[in-house]
C-alpha positions as CSV (number, residue, x, y, z in Angstrom):
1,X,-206.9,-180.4,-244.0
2,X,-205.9,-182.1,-240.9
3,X,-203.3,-180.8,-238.8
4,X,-200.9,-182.9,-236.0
5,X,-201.3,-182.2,-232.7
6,X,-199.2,-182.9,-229.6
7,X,-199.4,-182.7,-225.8
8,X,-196.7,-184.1,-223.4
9,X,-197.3,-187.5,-223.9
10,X,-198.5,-188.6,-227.5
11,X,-199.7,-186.9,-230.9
12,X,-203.2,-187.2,-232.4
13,X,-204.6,-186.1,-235.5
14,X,-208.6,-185.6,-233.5
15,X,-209.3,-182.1,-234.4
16,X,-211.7,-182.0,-231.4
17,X,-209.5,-183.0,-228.4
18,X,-208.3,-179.7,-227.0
19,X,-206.7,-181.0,-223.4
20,X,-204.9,-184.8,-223.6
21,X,-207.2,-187.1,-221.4
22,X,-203.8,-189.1,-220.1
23,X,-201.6,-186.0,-219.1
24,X,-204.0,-183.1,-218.6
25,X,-202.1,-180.5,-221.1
26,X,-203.5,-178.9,-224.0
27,X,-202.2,-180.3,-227.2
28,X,-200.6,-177.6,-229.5
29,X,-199.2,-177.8,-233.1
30,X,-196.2,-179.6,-234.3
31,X,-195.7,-177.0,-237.3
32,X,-193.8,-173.9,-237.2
33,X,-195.5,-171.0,-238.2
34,X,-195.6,-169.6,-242.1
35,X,-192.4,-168.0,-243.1
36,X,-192.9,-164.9,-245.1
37,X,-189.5,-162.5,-246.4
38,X,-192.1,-159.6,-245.4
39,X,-191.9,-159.8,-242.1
40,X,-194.6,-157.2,-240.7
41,X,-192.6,-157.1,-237.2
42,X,-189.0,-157.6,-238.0
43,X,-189.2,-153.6,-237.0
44,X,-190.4,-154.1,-233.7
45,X,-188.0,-156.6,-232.7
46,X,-185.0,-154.8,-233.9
47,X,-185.8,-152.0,-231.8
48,X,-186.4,-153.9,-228.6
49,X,-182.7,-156.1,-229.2
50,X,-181.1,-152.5,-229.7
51,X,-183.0,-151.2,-226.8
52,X,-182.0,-154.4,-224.5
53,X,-178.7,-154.5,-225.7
54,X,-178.0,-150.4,-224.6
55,X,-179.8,-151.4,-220.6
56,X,-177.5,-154.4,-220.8
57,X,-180.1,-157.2,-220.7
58,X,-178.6,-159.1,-223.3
């Protein structure tokens, strides 16, 4: 399967272009990542809101 990538400036479907020859960024993913209803770290980042929230960062 062929994924869409994108830097800065256009989008390409080239599997083997890591850095855009025009711009000089990487090219990254247009697609969000899988959503799953088990989320292995929804633990984690309750405890870091809760903790932020009681130093006042948020």
């Amino acid at each position: 399967m062929r994924l869409l990538k994108q830097c800065e400036c256009r989008y390409t479907m080239n599997q083997s272009l890591e850095i855009c020859d025009l711009c000089k960024k990487p090219f990254k993913t247009v697609y969000p990542p899988k959503f799953s209803l088990h989320d292995k770290y929804a633990h984690y980042r309750r405890r870091m809101k809760k903790e932020a929230e009681t130093r006042g960062s948020l």
